[in-house]
C-alpha positions in Angstrom: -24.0 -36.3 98.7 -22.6 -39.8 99.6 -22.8 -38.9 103.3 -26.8 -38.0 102.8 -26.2 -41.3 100.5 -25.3 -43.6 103.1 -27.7 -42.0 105.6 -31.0 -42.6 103.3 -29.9 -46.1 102.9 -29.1 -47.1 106.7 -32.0 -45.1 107.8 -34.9 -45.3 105.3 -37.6 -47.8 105.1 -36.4 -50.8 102.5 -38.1 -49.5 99.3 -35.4 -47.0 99.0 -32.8 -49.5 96.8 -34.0 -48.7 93.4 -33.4 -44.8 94.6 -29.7 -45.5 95.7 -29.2 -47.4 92.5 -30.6 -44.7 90.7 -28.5 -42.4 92.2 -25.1 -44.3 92.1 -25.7 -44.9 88.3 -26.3 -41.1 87.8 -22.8 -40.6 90.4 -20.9 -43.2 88.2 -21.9 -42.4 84.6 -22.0 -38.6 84.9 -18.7 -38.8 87.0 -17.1 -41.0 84.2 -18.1 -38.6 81.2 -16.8 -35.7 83.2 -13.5 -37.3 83.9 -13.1 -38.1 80.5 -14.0 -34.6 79.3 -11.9 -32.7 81.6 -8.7 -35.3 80.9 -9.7 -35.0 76.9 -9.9 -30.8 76.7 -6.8 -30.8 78.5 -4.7 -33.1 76.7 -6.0 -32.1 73.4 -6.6 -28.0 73.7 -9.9 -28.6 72.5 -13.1 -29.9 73.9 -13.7 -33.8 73.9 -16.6 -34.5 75.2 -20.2 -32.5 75.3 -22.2 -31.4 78.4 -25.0 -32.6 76.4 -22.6 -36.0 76.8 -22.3 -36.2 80.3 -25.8 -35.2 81.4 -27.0 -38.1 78.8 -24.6 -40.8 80.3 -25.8 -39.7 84.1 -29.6 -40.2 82.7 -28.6 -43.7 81.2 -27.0 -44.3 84.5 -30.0 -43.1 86.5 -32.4 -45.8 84.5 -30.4 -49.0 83.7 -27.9 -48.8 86.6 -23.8 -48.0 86.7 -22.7 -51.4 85.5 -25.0 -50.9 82.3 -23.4 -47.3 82.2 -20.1 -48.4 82.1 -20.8 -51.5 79.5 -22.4 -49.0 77.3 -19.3 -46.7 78.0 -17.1 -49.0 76.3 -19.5 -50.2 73.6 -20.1 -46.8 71.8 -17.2 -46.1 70.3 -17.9 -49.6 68.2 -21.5 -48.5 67.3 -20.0 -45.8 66.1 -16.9 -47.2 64.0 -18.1 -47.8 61.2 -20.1 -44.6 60.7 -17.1 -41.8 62.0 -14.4 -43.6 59.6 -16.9 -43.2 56.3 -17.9 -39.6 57.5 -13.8 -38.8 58.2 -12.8 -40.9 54.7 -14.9 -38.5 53.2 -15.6 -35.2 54.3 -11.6 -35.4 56.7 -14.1 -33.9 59.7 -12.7 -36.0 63.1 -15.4 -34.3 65.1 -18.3 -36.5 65.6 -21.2 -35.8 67.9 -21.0 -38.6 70.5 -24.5 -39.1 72.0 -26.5 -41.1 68.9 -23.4 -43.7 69.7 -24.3 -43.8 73.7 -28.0 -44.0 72.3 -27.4 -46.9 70.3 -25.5 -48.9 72.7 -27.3 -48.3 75.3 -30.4 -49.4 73.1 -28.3 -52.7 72.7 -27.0 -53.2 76.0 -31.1 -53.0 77.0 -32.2 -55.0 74.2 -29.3 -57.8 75.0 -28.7 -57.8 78.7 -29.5 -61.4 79.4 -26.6 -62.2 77.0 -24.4 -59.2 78.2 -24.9 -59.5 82.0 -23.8 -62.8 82.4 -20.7 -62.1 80.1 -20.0 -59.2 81.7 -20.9 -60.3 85.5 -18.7 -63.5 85.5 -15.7 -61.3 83.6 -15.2 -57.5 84.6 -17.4 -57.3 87.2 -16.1 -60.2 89.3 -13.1 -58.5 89.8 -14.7 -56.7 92.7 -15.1 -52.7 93.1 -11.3 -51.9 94.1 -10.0 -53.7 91.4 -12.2 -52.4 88.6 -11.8 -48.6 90.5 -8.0 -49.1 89.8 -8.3 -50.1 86.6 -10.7 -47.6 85.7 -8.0 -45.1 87.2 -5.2 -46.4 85.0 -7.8 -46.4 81.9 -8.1 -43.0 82.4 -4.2 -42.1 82.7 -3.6 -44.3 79.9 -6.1 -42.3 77.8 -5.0 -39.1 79.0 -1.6 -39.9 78.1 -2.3 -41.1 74.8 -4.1 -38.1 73.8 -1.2 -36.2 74.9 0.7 -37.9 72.6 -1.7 -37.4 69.7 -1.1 -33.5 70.4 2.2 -34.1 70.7 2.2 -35.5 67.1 0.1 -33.5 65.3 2.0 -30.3 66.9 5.0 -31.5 65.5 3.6 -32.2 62.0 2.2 -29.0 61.9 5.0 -27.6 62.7 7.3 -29.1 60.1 5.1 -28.5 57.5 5.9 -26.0 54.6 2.9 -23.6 52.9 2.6 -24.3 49.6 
């Protein structure tokens, strides 16, 4: 796919950017989700993320580009903060369904991009792409490591625990 990719866009008449940019956003965001699904069913024994999740994120990527995916990425879990810790203070259910979140932010990243973009352009995007790739990478180890340790934990308090 990036090999056809890069042909289209060294070969194909000039109209052909908001395609490519269509496409990397899909690339990115769906290959972010999946990443973190994969590293989050492993490390937990349980599924983390949706399909339904993934396919979402690549469609959000596909229509307001990869650097919108990735701000609204990192922005769901607070649109969703308040919400998951009332519904786990009182029902104790840590599932939550993960796609109104993504909705929502991606809703506000849209609706305040010409205060985000600047923000974000002059910050975490001006790092350049090897430097955000490679902290990306150690996000993701970081993450997967930490949910390890969650397991790790709760295995252990299960484990100790008596039946009354």
């Amino acid at each position: 796919g990036l090999i056809l990719l890069t042909l289209a866009w060294q070969y194909l008449p000039g109209n052909t950017e908001s395609l490519f940019g269509s496409l990397v956003g899909v690339g990115f965001a769906g290959l972010l989700v999946w990443l973190i699904r994969i590293l989050g069913g492993h490390a937990l024994g349980q599924e983390a993320m949706g399909f339904g999740d993934v396919t979402l994120m690549a469609m959000i990527g596909a229509f307001l580009g990869w650097q919108a995916a990735l701000l609204i990425f990192a922005f769901a879990p607070f649109a969703g903060l308040i919400v998951t810790f009332a519904n786990f203070l009182f029902t104790r259910d840590n599932e939550l369904a993960f796609g109104p979140y993504l909705c929502v932010s991606a809703l506000g990243v849209l609706l305040f991009w010409s205060n985000v973009w600047p923000w974000a352009a002059n910050g975490i995007f001006a790092v350049g792409p090897m430097l955000l790739i490679g902290v990306l990478s150690i996000a993701l180890i970081l993450f997967a490591a930490m949910l390890c340790a969650i397991r790790w934990s709760k295995d252990r308090a299960f484990e100790n625990a008596t039946p009354d």
